[in-house]
C-alpha positions as CSV (number, residue, x, y, z in Angstrom):
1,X,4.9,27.1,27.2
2,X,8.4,25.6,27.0
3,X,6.7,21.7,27.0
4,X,4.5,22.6,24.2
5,X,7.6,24.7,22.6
6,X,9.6,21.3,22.9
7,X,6.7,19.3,22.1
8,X,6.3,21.3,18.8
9,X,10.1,21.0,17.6
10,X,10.3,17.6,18.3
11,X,7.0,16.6,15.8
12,X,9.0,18.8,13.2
13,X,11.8,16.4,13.5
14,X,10.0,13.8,13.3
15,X,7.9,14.6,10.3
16,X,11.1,15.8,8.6
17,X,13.5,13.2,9.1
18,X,11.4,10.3,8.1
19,X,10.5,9.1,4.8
20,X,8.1,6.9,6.0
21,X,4.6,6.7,6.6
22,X,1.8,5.5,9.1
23,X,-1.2,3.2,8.4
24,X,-4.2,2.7,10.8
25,X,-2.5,0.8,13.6
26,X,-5.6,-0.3,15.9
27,X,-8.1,-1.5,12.8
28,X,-6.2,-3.7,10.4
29,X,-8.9,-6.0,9.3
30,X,-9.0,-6.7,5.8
31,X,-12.7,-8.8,6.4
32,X,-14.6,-6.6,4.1
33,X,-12.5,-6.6,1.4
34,X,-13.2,-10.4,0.7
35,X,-16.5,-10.3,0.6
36,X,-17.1,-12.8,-2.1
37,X,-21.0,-14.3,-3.8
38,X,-21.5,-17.8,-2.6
39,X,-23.4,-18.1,-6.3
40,X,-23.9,-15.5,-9.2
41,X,-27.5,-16.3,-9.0
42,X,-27.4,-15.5,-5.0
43,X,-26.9,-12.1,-3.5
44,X,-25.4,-13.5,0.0
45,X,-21.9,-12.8,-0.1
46,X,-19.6,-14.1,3.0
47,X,-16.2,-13.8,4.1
48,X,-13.7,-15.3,6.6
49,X,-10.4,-13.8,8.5
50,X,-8.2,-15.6,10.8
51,X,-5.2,-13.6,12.5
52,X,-2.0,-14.8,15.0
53,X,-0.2,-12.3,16.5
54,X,2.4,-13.2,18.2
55,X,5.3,-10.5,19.8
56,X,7.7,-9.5,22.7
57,X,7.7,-6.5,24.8
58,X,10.7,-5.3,27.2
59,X,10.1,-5.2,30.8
60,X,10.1,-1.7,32.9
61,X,11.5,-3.2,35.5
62,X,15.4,-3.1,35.0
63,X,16.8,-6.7,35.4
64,X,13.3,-8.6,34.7
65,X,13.2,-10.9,31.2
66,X,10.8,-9.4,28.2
67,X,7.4,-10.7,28.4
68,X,5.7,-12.6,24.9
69,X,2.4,-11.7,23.9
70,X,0.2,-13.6,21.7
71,X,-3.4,-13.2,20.4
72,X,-5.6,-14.8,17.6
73,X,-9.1,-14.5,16.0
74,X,-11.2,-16.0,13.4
75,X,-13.8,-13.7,12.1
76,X,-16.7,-14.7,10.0
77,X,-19.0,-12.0,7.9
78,X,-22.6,-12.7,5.9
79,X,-23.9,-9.8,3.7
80,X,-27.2,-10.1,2.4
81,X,-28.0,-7.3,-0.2
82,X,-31.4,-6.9,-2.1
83,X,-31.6,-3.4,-4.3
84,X,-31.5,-0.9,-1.0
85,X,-31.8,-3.5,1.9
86,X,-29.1,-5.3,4.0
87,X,-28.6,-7.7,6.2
88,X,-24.9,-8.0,7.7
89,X,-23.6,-10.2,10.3
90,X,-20.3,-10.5,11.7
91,X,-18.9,-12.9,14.4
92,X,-16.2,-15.2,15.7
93,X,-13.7,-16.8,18.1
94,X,-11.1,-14.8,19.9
95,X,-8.3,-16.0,22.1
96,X,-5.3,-13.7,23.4
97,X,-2.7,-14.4,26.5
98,X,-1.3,-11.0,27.8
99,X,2.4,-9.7,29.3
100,X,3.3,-10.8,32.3
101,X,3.5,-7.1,33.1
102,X,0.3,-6.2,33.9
103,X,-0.7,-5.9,37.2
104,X,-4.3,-7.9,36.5
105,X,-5.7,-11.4,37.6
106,X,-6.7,-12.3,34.0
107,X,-4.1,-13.6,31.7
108,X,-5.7,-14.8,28.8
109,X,-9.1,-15.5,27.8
110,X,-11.2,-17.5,25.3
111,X,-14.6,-15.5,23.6
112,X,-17.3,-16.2,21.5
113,X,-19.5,-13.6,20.2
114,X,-21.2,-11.4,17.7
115,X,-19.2,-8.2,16.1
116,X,-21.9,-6.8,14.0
117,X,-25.5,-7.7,13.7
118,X,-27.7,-4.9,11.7
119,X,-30.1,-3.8,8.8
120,X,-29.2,-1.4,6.6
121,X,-31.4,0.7,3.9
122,X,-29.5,2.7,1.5
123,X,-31.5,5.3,-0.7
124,X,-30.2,8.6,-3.4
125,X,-30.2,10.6,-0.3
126,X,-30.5,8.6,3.2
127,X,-28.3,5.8,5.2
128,X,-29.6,4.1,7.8
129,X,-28.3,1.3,10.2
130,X,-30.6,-0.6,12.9
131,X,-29.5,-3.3,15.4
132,X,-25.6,-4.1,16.4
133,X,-22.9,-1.9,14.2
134,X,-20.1,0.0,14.4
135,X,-20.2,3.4,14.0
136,X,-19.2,7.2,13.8
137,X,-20.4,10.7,14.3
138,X,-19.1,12.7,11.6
139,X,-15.8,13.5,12.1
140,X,-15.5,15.0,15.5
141,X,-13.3,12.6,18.1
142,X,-16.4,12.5,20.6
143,X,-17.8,9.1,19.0
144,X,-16.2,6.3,17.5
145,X,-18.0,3.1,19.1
146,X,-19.8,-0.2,18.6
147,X,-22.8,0.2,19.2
148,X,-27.0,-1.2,19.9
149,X,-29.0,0.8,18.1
150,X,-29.9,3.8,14.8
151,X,-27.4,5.5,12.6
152,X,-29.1,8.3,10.4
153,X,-27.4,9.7,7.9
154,X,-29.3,12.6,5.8
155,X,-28.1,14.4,2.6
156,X,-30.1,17.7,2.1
157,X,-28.2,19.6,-0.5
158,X,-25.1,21.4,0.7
159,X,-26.1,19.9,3.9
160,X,-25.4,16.3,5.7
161,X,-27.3,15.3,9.0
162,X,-26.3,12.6,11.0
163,X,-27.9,11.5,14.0
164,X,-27.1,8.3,16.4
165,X,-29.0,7.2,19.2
166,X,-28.4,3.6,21.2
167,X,-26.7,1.8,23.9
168,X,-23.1,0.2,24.4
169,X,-22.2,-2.5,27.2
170,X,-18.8,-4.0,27.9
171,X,-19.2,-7.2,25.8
172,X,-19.6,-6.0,22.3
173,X,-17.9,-2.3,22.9
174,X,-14.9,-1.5,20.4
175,X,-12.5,-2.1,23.4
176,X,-14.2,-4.5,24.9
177,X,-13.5,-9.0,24.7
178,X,-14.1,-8.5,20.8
179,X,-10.9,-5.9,19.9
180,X,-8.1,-7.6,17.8
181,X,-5.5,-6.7,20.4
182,X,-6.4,-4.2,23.5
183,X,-5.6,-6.9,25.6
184,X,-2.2,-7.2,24.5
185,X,-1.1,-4.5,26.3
186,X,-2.6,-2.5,29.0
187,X,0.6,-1.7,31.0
188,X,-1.5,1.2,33.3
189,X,-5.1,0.4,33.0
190,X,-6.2,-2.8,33.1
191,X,-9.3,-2.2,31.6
192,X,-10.5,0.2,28.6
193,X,-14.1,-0.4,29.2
194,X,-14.0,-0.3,33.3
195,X,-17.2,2.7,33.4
196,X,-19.0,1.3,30.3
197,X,-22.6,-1.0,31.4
198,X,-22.9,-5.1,31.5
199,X,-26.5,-4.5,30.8
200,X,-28.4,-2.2,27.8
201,X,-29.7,0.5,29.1
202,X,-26.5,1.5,31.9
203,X,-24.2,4.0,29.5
204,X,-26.5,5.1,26.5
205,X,-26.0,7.8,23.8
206,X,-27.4,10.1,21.5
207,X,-25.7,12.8,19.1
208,X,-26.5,15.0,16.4
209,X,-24.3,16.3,13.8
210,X,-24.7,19.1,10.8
211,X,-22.3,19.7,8.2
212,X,-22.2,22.9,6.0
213,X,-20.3,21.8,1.9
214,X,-19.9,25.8,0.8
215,X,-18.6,24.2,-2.4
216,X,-21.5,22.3,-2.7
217,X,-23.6,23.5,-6.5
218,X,-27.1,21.5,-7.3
219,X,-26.5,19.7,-10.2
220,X,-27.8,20.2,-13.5
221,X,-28.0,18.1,-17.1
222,X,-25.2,19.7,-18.8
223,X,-22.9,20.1,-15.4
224,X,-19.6,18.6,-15.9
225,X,-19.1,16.0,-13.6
226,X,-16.1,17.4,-11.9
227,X,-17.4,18.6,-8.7
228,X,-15.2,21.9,-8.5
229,X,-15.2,22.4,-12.5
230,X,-16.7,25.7,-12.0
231,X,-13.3,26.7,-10.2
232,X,-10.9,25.9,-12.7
233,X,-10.5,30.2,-14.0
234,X,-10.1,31.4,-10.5
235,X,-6.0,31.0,-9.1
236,X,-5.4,31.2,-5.8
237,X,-6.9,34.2,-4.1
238,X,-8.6,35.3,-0.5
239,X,-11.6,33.3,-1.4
240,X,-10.6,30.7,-3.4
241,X,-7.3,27.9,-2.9
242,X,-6.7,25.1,-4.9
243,X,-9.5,25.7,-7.5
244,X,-12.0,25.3,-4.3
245,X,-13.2,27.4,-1.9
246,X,-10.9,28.1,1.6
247,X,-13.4,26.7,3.6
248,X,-14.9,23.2,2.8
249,X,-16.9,22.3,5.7
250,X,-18.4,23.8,8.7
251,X,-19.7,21.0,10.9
252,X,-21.7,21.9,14.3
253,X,-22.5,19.0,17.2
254,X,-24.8,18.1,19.8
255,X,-24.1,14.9,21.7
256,X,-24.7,13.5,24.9
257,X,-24.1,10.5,27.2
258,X,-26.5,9.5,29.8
259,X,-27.5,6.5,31.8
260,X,-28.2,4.2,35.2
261,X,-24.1,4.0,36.0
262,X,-23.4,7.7,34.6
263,X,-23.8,10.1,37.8
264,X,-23.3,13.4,35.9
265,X,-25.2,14.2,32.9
266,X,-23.0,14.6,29.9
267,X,-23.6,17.7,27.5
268,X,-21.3,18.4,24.7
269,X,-21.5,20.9,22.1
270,X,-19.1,21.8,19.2
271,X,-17.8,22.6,15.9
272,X,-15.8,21.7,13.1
273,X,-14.3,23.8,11.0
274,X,-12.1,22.4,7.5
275,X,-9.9,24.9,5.6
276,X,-8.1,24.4,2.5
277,X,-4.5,26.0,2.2
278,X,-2.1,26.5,-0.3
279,X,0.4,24.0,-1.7
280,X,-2.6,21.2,-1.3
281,X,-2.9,21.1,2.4
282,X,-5.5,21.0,4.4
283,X,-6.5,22.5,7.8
284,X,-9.1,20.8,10.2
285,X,-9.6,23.2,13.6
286,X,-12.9,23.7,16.3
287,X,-13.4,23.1,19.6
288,X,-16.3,20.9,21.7
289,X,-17.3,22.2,25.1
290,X,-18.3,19.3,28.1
291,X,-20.8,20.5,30.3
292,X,-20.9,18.4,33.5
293,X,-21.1,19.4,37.2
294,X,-18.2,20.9,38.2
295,X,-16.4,19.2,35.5
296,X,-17.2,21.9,32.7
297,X,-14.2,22.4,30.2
298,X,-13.6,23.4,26.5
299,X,-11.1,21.3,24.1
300,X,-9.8,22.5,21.2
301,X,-8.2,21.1,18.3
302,X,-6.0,21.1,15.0
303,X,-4.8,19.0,12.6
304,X,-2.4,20.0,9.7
305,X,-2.7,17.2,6.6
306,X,-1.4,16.8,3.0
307,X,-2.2,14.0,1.0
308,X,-0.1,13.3,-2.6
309,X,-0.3,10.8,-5.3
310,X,2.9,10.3,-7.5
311,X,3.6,9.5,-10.9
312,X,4.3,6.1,-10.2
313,X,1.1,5.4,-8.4
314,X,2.2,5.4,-5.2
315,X,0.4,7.3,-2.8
316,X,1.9,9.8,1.0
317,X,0.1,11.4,3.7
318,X,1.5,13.5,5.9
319,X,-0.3,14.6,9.5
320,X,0.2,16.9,11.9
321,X,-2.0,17.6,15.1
322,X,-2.5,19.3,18.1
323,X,-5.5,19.0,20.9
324,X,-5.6,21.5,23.9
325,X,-7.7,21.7,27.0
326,X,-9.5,24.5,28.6
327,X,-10.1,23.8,32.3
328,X,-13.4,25.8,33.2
329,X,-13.7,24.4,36.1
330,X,-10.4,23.4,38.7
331,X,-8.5,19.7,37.5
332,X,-11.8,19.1,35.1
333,X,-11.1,16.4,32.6
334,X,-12.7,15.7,29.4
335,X,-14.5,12.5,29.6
336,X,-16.9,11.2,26.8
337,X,-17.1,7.2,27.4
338,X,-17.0,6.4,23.8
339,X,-14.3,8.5,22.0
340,X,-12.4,5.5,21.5
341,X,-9.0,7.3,19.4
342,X,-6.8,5.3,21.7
343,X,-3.6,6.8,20.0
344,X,-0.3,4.7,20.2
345,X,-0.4,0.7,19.3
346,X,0.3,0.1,23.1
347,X,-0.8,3.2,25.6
348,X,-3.7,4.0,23.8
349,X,-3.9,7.5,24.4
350,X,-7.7,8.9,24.7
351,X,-10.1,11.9,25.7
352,X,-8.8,11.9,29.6
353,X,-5.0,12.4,28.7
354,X,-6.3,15.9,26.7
355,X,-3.8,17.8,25.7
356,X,-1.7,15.7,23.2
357,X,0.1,16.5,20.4
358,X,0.5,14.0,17.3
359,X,2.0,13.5,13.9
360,X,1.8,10.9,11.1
361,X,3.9,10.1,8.1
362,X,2.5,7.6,5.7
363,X,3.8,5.7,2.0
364,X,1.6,3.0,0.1
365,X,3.7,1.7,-2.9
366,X,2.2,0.7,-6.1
367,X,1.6,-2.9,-7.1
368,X,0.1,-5.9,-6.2
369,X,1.8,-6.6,-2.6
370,X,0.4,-3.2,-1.5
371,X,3.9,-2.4,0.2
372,X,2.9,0.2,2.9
373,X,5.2,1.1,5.8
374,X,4.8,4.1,8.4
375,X,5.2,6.2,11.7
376,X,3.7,7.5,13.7
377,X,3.9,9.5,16.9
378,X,1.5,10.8,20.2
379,X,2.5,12.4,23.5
380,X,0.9,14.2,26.4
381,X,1.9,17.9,27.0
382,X,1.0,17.2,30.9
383,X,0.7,14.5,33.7
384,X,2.6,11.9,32.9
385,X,4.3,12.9,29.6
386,X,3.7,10.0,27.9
387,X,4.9,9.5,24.1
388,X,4.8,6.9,21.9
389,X,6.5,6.0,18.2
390,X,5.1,3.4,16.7
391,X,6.5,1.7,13.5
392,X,4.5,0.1,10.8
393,X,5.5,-2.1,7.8
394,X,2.7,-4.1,6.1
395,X,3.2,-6.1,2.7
396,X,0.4,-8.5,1.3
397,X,1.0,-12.0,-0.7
398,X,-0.4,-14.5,-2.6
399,X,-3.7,-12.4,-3.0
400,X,-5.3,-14.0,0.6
401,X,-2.2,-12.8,3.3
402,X,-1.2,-10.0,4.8
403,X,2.1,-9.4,7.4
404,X,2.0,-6.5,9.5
405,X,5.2,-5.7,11.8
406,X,4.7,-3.6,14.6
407,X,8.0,-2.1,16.1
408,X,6.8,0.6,19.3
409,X,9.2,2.6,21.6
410,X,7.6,4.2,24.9
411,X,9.0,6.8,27.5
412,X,6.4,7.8,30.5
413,X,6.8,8.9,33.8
414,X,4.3,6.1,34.6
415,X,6.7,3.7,35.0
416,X,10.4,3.1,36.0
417,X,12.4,2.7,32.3
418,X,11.4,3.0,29.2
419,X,10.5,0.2,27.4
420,X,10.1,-1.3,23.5
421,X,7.5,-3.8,21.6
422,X,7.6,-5.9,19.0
423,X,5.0,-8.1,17.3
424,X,3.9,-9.8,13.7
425,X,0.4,-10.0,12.8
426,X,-0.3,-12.4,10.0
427,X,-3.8,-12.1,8.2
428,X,-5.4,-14.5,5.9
429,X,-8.7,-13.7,4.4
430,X,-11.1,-15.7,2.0
């Protein structure tokens, strides 16, 4: 109770004593925003993205020189739309030398490959995705992946179904040779993608997920077109916060990971509930059960947000969040192969280092440089007490570049001292 106490005050701090925010630090890609027509007559748009990243992280090892890092990719997209029907494909070249630091026999590497290969259809109501894509399930933290196979996505009314079925092997996984910078890093594990298959068929998947809107109203011909217009005479009440209704979504899981290399059958089951509180923020909590041979526990979560948009134009975001684990059965831990939050730029905190806490503080400035900068901060309660802050500064120019600077400090038991990382990525998109 006193760690979590401690753990608790010190995200306070943190929240309050910055006045800076947090972007997405492991998905910076600004690919599909360039998507541009190769002719106004064609509907095949394409894109292009090179990236160099180079940076320097302090050893752990008192007395021993910083190590440099360095990584680069070129990334190439084709979309090919028709009314409803796509066809998108996404490759490229990837080369990336690691620290010195890590304890591994490979210290750089040279790739070729495909990203994303996949049809999509898109009707009033459905979303589907076939073949090679990236993809989620709703918004729990079981599923985050890239992966071979279906993604359904089903509007019924109040009522959103989404079901995902396939396979993921090592080569094309999130974290596997195709990640911008994973490889960068890995100061404890060498390898993010060490139990995931070489071959389809080893570490496969299927989930299903059903979310509840309670705001949700069919719509009519003389409806407004604001969605919670029929709000607007209630204040804030025990029903009723914001001009919408306390709960927005109630979201219920069933997912499971199976396969030639996966001993134990994996079962999870779970739900999602969002909450909308006074003074605009917004509450997400649940909690997903893993069934597994003597490896059964329960993991709960929270997640505090508030999201505002100034006067100026400029836009904050302020997170706070908690996930706690219930050990059903002695030293279980919670395992799913393809959760993939890897929280902090450099440790990468996941599903097996249950319970965390975390806390986000985010500013995008108006104008045409897109001036963004950010925090943000993860930690275990238990084992090793690791914690992470990672800073984040981004500014775009000339319409085609964008500079992201990376400044991360790390304390864990893991190692002897504690250690800092700094690195530039520079981004050019066509």
């Amino acid at each position: 109770m006193t760690k979590i106490i401690r753990n608790v005050l010190f995200v306070s701090f943190l929240i309050f004593n910055y006045t800076i925010s947090n972007a997405q630090m492991h998905c910076r890609s600004t690919l599909g925003g360039y998507l541009t027509p190769f002719h106004k007559n064609v509907p095949l748009l394409w894109a292009i993205e090179g990236t160099m990243a180079p940076g320097v992280m302090s050893n752990s090892i008192e007395g021993e020189k910083p190590a440099i890092l360095s990584g680069g990719m070129l990334i190439g997209a084709l979309d090919f739309t028709v009314k409803k029907h796509t066809f998108y494909v996404e490759g490229g070249y990837k080369n990336w030398r690691n620290s010195k630091l890590i304890q591994s026999t490979t210290k750089q590497s040279k790739h070729v490959g495909m990203r994303q290969v996949f049809y999509g259809f898109n009707g009033d109501n459905i979303a589907i995705k076939i073949g090679l894509h990236e993809t989620k399930l709703g918004n729990y933290f079981l599923f985050d992946e890239r992966i071979l196979g279906l993604s359904i996505d089903k509007k019924l009314g109040a009522f959103t179904v989404n079901a995902r079925a396939g396979t993921v092997i090592a080569n094309f996984a999130r974290m596997g040779r195709f990640c911008a910078n994973r490889h960068l890093y890995n100061l404890i594990t060498d390898d993010f993608t060490e139990n995931i298959g070489e071959k389809v068929g080893e570490t496969n998947l299927v989930g299903f997920a059903l979310n509840w809107n309670p705001n949700y109203k069919k719509p009519t011909e003389t409806e407004s077109e604001d969605e919670f217009g029929e709000f607007e005479e209630f204040s804030d009440s025990e029903e009723f916060v914001n001009g919408k209704k306390l709960v927005t979504n109630v979201g219920l899981i069933a997912y499971n990971e199976f396969g030639k290399i996966i001993p134990d059958n994996k079962l999870y089951f779970g739900s999602l509930i969002d909450i909308n509180l006074p003074a605009k923020f917004s509450l997400q909590t649940g909690a997903v059960y893993q069934n597994m041979n003597l490896n059964n526990a329960l993991v709960y979560i929270a997640t505090l947000m508030r999201s505002v948009t100034w006067k100026s134009g400029s836009y904050s975001q302020i997170g706070i969040g908690y996930i706690g684990k219930y050990n059903i059965d002695e030293d279980a831990i919670f395992q799913p192969l393809f959760s993939n939050m890897f929280l902090g730029e450099i440790m990468r905190l996941d599903a097996t280092d249950f319970p965390l806490w975390k806390a986000s503080l985010s500013h995008h400035f108006p104008g045409k440089l897109k001036f963004h900068v950010g925090i943000k901060g993860v930690g275990q309660i238990e084992a090793n007490e690791t914690s992470e802050i990672d800073l984040e500064i981004g500014i775009k120019l000339l319409k085609h570049a964008k500079i992201t600077t990376i400044l991360s400090r790390v304390q864990t038991n893991a190692l002897q001292n504690d250690f800092y990382m700094a690195r530039v990525e520079l981004r050019l998109a066509f």
